[in-house]
VMD Tcl script that draws the C-alpha trace (Angstrom):
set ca {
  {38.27 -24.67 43.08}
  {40.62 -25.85 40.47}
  {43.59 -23.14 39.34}
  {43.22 -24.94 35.80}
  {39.44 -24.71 35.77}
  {39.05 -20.94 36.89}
  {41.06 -20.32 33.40}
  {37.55 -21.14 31.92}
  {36.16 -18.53 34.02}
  {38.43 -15.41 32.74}
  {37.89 -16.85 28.68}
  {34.12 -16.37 29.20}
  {34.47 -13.59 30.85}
  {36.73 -12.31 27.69}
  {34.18 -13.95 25.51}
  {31.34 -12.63 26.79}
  {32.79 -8.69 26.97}
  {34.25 -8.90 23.30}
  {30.27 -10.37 22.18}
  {28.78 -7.73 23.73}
  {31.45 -4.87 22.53}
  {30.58 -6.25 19.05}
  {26.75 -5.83 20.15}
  {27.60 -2.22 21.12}
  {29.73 -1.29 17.76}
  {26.48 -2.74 15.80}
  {24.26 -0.54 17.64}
  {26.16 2.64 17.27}
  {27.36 1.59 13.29}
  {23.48 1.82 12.47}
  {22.43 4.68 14.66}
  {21.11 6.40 11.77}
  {20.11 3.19 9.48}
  {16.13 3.50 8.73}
  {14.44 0.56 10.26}
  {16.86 -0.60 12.80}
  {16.26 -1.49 16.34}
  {18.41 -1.60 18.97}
  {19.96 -4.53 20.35}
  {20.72 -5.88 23.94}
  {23.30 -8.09 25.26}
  {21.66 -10.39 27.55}
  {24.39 -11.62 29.89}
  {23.65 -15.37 32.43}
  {25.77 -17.56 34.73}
  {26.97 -20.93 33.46}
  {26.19 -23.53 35.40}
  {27.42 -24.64 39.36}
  {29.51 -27.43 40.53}
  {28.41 -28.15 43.77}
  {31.18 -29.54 46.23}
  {28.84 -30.14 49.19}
  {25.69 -30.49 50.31}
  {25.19 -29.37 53.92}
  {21.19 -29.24 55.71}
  {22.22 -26.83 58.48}
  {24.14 -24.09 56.06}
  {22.56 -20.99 54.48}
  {23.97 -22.42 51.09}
  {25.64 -25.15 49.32}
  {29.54 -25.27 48.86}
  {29.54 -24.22 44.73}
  {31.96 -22.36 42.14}
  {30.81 -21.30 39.04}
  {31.94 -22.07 35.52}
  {31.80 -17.84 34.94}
  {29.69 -15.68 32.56}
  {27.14 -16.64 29.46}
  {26.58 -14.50 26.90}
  {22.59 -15.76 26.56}
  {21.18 -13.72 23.70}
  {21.22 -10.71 21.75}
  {17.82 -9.94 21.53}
  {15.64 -6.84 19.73}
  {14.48 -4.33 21.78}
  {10.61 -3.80 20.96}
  {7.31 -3.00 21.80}
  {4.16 -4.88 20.53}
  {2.08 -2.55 21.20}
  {3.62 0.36 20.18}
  {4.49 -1.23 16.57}
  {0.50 -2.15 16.43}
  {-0.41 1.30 17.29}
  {1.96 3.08 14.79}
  {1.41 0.97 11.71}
  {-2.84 1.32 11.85}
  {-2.46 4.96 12.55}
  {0.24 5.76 9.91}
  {-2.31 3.82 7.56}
  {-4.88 6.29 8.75}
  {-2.49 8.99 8.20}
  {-1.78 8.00 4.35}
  {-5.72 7.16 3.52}
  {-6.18 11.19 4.42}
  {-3.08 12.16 2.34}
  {-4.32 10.38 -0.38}
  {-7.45 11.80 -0.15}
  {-6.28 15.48 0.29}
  {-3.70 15.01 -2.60}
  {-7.36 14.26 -4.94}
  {-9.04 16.82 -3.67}
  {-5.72 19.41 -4.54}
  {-5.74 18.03 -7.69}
  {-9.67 18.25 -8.30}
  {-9.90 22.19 -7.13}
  {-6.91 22.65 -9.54}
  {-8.81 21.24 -12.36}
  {-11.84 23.58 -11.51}
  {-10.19 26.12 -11.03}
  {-7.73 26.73 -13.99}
  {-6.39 25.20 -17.04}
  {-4.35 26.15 -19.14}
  {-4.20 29.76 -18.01}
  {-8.05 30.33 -18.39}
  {-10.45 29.03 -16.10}
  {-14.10 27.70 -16.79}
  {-15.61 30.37 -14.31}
  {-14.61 32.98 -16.99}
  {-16.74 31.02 -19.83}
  {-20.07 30.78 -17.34}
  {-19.77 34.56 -16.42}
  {-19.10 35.25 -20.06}
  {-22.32 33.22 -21.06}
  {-24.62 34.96 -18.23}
  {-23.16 38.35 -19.19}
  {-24.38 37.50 -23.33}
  {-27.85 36.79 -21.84}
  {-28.40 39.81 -19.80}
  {-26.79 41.88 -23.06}
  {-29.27 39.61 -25.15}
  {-32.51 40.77 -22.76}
  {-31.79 44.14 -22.96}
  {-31.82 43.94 -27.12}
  {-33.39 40.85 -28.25}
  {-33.59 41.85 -31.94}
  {-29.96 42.72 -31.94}
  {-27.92 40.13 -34.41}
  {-24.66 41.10 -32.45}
  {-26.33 39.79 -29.29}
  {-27.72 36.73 -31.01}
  {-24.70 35.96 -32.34}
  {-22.44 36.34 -28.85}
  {-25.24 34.36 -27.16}
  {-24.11 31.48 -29.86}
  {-20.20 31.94 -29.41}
  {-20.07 32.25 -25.66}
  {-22.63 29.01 -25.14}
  {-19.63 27.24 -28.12}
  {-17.02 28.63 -25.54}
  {-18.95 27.23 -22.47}
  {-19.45 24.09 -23.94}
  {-15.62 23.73 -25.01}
  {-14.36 24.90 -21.84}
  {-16.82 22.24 -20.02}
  {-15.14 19.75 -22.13}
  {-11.74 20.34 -21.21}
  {-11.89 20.60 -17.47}
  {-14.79 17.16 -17.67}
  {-12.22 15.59 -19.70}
  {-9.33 16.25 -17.30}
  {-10.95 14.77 -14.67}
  {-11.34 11.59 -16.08}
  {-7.75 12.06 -17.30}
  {-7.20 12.41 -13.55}
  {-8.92 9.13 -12.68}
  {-7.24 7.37 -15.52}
  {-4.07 8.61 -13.28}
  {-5.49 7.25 -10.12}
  {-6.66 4.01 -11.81}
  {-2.50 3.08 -13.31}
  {-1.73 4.57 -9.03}
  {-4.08 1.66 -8.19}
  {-2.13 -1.18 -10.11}
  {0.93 0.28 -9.04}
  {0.29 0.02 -5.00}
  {-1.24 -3.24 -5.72}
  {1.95 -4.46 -7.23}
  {3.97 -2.85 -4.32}
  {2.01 -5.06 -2.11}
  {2.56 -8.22 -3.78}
  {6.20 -7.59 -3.74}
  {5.92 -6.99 -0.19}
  {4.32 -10.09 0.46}
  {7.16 -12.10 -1.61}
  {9.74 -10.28 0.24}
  {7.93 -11.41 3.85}
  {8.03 -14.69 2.60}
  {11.45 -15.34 2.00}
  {12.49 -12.90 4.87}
  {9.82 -16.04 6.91}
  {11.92 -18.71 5.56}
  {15.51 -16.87 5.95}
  {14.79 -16.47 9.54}
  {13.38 -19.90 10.28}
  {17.14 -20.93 8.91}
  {18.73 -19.15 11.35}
  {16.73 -19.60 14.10}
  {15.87 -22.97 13.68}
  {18.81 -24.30 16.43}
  {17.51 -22.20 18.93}
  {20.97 -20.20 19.57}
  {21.46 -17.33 16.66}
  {19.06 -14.32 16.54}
  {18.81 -13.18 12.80}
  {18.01 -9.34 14.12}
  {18.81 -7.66 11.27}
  {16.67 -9.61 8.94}
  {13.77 -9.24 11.42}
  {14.89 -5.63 10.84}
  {14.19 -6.01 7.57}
  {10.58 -7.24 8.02}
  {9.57 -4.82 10.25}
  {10.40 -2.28 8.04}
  {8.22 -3.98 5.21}
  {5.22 -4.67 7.12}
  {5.82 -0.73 8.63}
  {5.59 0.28 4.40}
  {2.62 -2.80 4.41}
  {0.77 -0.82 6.83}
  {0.43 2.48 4.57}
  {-1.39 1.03 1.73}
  {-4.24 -0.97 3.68}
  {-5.52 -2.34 6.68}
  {-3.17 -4.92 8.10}
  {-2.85 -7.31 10.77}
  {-0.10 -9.84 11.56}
  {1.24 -12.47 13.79}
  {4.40 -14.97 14.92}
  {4.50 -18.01 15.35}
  {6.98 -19.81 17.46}
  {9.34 -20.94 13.77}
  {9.44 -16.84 13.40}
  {6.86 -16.39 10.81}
  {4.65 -13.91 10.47}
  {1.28 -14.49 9.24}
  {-0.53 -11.11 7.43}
  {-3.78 -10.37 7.01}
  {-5.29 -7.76 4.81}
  {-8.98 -6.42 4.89}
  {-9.09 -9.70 7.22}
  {-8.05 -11.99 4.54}
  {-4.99 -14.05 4.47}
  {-2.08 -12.39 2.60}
  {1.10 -14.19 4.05}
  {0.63 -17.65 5.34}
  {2.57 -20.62 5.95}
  {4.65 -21.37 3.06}
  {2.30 -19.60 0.73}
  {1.64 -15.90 -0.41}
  {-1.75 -15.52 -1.61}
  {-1.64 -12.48 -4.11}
  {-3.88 -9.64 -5.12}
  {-4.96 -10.41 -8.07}
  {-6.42 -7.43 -10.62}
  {-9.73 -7.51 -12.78}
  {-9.53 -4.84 -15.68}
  {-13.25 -3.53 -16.44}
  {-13.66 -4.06 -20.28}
  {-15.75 -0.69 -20.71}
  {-13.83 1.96 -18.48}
  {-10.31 0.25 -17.52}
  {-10.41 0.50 -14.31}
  {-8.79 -2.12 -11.64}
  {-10.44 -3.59 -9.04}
  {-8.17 -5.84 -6.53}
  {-9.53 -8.94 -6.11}
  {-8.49 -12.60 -4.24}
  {-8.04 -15.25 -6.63}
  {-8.22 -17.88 -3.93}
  {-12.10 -16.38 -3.05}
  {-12.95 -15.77 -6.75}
  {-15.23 -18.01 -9.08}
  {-13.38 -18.94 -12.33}
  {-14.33 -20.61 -15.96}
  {-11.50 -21.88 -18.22}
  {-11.07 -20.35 -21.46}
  {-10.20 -21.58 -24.88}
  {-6.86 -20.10 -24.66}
  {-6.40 -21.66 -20.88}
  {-6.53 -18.78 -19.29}
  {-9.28 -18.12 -16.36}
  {-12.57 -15.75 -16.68}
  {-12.89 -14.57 -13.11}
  {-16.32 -13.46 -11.40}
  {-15.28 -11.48 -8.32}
  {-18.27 -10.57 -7.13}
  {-17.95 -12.28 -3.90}
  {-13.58 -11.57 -3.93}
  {-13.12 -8.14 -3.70}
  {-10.49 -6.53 -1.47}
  {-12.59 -3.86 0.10}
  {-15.92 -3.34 0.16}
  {-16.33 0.29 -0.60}
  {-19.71 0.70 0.42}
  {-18.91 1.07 3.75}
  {-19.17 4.05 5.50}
  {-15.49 5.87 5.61}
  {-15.17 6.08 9.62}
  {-12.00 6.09 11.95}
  {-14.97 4.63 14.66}
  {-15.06 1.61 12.60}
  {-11.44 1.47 11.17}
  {-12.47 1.86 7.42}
  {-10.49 4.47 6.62}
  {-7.01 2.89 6.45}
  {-4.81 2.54 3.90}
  {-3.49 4.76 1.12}
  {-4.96 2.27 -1.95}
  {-8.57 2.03 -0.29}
  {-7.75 5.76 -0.53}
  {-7.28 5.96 -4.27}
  {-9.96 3.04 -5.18}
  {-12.57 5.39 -3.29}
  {-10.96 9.02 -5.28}
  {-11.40 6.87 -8.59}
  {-14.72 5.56 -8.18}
  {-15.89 3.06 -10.38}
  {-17.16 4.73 -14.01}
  {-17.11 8.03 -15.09}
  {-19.92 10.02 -13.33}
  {-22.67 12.55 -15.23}
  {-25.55 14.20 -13.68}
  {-27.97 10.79 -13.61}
  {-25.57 9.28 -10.99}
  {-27.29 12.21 -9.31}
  {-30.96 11.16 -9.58}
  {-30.50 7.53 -9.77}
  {-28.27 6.79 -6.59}
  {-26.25 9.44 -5.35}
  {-25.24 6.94 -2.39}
  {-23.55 5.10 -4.92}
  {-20.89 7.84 -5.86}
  {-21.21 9.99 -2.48}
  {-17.99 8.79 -0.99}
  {-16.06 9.40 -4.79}
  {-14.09 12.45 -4.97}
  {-13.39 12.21 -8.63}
  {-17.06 10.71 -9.33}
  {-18.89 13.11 -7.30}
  {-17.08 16.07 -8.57}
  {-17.68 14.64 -11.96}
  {-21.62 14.35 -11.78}
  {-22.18 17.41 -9.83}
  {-20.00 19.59 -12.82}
  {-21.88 17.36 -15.22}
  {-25.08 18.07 -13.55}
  {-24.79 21.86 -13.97}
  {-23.93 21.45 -18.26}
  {-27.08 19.55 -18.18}
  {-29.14 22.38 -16.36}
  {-27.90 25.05 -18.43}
  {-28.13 23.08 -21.70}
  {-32.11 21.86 -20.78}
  {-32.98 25.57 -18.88}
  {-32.14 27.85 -22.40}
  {-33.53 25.14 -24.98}
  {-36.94 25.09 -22.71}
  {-37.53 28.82 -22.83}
  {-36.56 28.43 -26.84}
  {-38.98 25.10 -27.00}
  {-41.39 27.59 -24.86}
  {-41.52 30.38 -27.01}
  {-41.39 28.25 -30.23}
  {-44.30 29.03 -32.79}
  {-44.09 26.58 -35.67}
  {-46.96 28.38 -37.68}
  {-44.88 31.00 -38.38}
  {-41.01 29.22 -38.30}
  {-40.42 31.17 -35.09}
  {-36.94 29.43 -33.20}
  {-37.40 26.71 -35.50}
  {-34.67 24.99 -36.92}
  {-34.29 24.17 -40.00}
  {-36.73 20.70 -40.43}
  {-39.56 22.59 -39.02}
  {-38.75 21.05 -35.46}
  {-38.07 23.56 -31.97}
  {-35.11 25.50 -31.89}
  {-32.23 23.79 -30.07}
  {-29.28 25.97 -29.15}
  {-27.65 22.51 -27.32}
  {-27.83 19.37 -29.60}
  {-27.17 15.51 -28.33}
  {-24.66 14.43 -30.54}
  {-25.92 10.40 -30.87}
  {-29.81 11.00 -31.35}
  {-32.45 13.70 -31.92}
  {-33.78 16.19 -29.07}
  {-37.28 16.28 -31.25}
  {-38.82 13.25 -32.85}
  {-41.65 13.83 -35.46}
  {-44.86 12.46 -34.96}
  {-47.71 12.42 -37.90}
  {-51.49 11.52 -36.87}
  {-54.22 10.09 -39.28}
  {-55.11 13.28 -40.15}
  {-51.62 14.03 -42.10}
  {-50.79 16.90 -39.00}
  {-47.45 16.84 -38.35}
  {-46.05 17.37 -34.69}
  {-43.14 17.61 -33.13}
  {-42.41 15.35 -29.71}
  {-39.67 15.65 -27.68}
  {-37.45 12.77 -26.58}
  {-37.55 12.35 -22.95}
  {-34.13 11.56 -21.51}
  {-33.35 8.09 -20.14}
  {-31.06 7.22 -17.28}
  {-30.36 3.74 -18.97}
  {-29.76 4.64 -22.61}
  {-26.67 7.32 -22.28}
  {-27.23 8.58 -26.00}
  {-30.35 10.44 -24.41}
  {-29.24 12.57 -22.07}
  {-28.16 15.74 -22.39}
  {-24.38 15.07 -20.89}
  {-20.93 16.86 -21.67}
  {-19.80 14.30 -23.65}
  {-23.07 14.10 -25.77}
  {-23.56 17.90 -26.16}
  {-22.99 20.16 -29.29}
  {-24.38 23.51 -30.39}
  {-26.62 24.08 -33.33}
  {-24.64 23.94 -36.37}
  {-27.00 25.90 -38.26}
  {-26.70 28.29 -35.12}
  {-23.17 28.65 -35.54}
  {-23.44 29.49 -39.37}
  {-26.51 31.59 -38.83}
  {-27.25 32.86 -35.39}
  {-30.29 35.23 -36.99}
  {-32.26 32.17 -36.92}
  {-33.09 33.33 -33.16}
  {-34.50 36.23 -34.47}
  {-36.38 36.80 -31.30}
  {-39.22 39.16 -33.33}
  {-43.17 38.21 -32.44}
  {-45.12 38.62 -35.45}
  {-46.04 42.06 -35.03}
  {-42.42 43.04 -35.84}
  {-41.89 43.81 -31.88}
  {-38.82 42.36 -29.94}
  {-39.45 39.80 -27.95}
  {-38.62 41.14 -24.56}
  {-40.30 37.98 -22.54}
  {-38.08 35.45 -23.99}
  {-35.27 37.16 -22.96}
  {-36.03 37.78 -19.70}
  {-36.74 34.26 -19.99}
  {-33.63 33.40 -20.30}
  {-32.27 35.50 -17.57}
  {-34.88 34.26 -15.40}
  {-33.47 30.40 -15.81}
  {-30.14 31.73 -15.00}
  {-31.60 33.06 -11.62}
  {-33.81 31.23 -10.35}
  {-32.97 29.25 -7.09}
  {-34.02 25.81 -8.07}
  {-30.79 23.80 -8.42}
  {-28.59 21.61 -5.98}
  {-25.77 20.81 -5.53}
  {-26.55 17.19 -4.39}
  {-29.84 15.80 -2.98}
  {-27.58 16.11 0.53}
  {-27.54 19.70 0.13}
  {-30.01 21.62 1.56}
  {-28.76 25.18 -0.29}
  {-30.89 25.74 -3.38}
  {-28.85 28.08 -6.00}
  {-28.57 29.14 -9.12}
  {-26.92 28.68 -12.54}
  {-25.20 31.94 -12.05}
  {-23.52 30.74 -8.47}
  {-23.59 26.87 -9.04}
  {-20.50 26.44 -10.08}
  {-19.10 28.92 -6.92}
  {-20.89 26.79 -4.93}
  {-19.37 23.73 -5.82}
  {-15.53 24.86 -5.82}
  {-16.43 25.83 -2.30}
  {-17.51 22.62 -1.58}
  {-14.47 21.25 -2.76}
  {-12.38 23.65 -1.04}
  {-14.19 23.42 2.46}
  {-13.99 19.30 2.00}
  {-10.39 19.64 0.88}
  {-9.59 21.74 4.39}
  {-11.61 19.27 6.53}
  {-9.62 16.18 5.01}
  {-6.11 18.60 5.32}
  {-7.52 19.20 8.94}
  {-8.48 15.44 9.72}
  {-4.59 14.55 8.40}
  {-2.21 17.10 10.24}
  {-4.18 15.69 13.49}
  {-3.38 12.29 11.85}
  {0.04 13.13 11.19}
  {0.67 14.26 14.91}
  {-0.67 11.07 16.30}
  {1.83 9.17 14.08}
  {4.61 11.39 14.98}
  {3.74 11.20 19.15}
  {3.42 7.45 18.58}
  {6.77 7.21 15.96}
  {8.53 9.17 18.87}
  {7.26 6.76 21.62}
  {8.60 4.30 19.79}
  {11.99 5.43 19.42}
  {11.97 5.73 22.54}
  {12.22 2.29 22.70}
  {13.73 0.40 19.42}
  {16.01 3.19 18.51}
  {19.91 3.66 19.15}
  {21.15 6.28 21.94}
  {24.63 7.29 21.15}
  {25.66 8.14 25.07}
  {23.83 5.20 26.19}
  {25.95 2.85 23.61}
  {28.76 4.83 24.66}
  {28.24 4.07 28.43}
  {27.86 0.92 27.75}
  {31.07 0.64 25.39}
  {33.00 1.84 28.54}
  {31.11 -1.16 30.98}
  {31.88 -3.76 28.42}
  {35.34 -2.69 27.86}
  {36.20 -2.10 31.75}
  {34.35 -5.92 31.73}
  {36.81 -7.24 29.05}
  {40.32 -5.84 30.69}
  {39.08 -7.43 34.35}
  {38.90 -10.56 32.76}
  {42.42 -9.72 31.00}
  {43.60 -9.13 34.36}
  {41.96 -12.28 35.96}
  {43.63 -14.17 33.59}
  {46.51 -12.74 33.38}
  {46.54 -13.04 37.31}
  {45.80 -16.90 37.06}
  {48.61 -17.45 35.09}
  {51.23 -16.17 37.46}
  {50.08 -18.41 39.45}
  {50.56 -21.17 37.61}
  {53.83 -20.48 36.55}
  {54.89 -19.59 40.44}
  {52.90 -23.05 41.22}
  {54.66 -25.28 38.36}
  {58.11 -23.23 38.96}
  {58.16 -24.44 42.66}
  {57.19 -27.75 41.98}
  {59.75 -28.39 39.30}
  {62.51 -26.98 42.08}
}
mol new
graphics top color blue
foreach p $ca { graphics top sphere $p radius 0.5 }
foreach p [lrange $ca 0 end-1] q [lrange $ca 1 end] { graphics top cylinder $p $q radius 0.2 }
display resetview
């Protein structure tokens, strides 16, 4: 072998230890640097010069040219990165959900330091008072006040549940903007990395790094999937639908409902479109949406990922009453927000109808008795748009009164929180009850009436509730329902939230940075760098000693 050429041998040698000394020093800078993984020095042999060729020998005659420092590759697992990004989007679609339901059983429960049960028990407690004295005016008139109370109260924890959903609705925009960004920031990330890796020699780790990290944060907010190709980019999918692609990041776009406000992510790139006067485009997305949230939420069949399918489902899609009930309860069954909203909407509605029927019951217009004013039955609860009582006059000149039935498709009709009032000749003038028959007697059956609406079992919560109850315990009944659904979705997430944290750990295992082992291998690749030294250093003497004799 050459003396001159084995020179070449020691300067890889020193090449190759200081490389993978810088290797180590990167490892151990970022040992605590979110996101990083760790890096290995992949070490080859250069190629052989062969002297001679010889049949009958175990080997060829060959010297090497020394070490190659081949790579510096990331240290990952596929698998493990798959596993950990669809459960930790598990993990944030119960979060979510458990956060709503906190929020909702706060809302029930108090406001403003006095909560709504107090008003119902108040209002029962007026119409047991009212039974035992009828005639009294005191009890007539505290009937009036607590039913104003019960009606304000409603109003104020209805109204901060949409105020709620108005919060979820700007969270909505907000995560679908984080996800655009996201997919910008993959983009460029594609294209940096292509740069660098394009001659086939430089790794850009740290950007890949950076990636990872994003599609880890990706993976949160909804269902993802993802692949590289063999230029380094990575392709996303979200909801099955191309996100990242090519040269091209195809955004979420966002349709703002004209009535309630509400956003509903949609793809542009799937979505019919007219052209406008102004130039801008009138989309239908109908056929565009980003999930379908009719499925059924299920872990079996992976529709329960992500932390902004999450909030679309809390939201719902309108504000819910008690009809949402009766019409399609399918429809808002899988709304926190909604369902809450319709089944607290659906016990105004009941009390409202159950006190003005034993009024409308008892009514006796020959006389004026719990008539209002225009001759018409007695209404504690008004609508505010329209008229509980229309007037109806036959050939005959008799006047009659007919009441408006309520319809699901005309809102002004139904007896809802937002379209209730009390009597305002009630509230200047509760006597107008009177409750005296026209022998002068109280009138003892109304008023047990009255308490009999309040207790009988005839109400549900929802048509998949098999418990019947009644006025006096629906509203107990339905704060346990939110508290018992709240602990099964706090239940179904600290399971989550293990998973994530076995399968985070697993993968630590793997991409993260041991101190001792960077240490140990400090000490190899530093022992590796002073033998070359040395072999160097070694091959020089001889040279000198070789050129020194010569010259003499």
């Amino acid at each position: 072998m050459p003396l001159m050429g084995s020179l070449y041998i020691g300067a890889s040698g020193l090449q190759t230890g200081q490389n993978a000394l810088n290797t180590t020093a990167h490892n151990l800078t970022n040992v605590d640097t979110t996101g990083y993984t760790r890096q290995q020095s992949l070490l080859g042999s250069k190629s052989y010069i062969t002297l001679s060729r010889n049949p009958a020998a175990v080997s060829n005659q060959q010297y090497g040219l020394g070490v190659n420092y081949s790579a510096v590759r990331q240290v990952r697992d596929y698998f493990l990165d798959k596993t950990y990004r669809k459960e930790s989007g598990r993990s944030m679609f119960y979060e979510v959900s458990s956060e709503v339901l906190d929020e909702v059983e706060t809302l029930l429960g108090e406001m403003n330091g006095k909560d709504f049960q107090t008003s119902l028990t108040n209002l029962w407690t007026s119409i047991q008072e009212l039974a035992k004295d009828p005639s009294s005016s005191v009890n007539q008139g505290l009937l009036v006040q607590r039913s104003s109370e019960f009606l304000s109260r409603a109003s104020v924890v209805y109204n901060g549940l949409c105020t709620y959903q108005d919060n979820l609705n700007i969270q909505v925009k907000d995560k679908v903007n984080t996800i655009n960004k996201y997919g910008r920031q993959i983009l460029e990330l594609n294209e940096a990395i292509s740069r660098i890796e394009c001659g086939g020699v430089e790794h850009a780790n740290d950007l890949r790094d950076a990636r990872n990290q994003i599609l880890d944060e990706l993976s949160k907010l909804c269902k993802m999937s993802y692949s590289e190709n063999s230029l380094g980019h990575v392709s996303v999918q979200l909801e099955g639908v191309d996100f990242v692609k090519g040269e091209m990041c195809y955004e979420i776009g966002l349709h703002q409902d004209a009535t309630t406000g509400f956003y509903t992510p949609f793809w542009p790139q799937n979505a019919e479109y007219t052209i406008m006067q102004d130039g801008s485009k009138n989309y239908d997305i109908t056929h565009a949406k980003v999930f379908d949230l009719e499925q059924t939420v299920s872990s079996t069949m992976d529709t329960d990922i992500g932390g902004l399918k999450a909030s679309l489902l809390a939201r719902g899609d309108h504000r819910a009453n008690y009809s949402d009930i009766e019409k399609d309860y399918d429809s808002i069954s899988q709304s926190i927000v909604m369902n809450v909203q319709a089944e607290f909407d659906q016990l105004i509605h009941n009390v409202a109808t159950a006190i003005n029927k034993v009024l409308a019951d008892a009514c006796d217009p020959s006389r004026g008795y719990l008539c209002d004013r225009d001759g018409s039955p007695l209404q504690l609860f008004q609508k505010v748009t329209t008229d509980g009582y229309v007037k109806k006059v036959d050939g005959a000149g008799n006047e009659t009164w007919e009441y408006m039935e309520e319809d699901y498709s005309a809102p002004d009709t139904m007896y809802t929180i937002n379209n209730l009032k009390i009597n305002n000749h009630l509230l200047q003038e509760s006597s107008m009850l009177g409750f005296m028959l026209a022998d002068g007697k109280a009138d003892y059956k109304t008023g047990e009436a009255l308490k009999a609406a309040f207790t009988e079992e005839s109400y549900r919560l929802n048509p998949n509730v098999q418990k019947k109850t009644t006025l006096v315990d629906y509203y107990t009944d339905l704060v346990s329902q939110v508290g018992n659904t709240g602990d099964v979705f706090k239940s179904i997430y600290a399971n989550q939230e293990a998973t994530v944290e076995a399968t985070f750990g697993a993968r630590e295992q793997v991409v993260g940075v041991a101190s001792d082992e960077e240490l140990s291998n400090m000490i190899k690749f530093q022992n590796a760098y002073n033998a070359a030294s040395r072999y160097i250093n070694v091959i020089s003497e001889m040279l000198e000693h070789v050129i020194n004799t010569l010259a003499v």
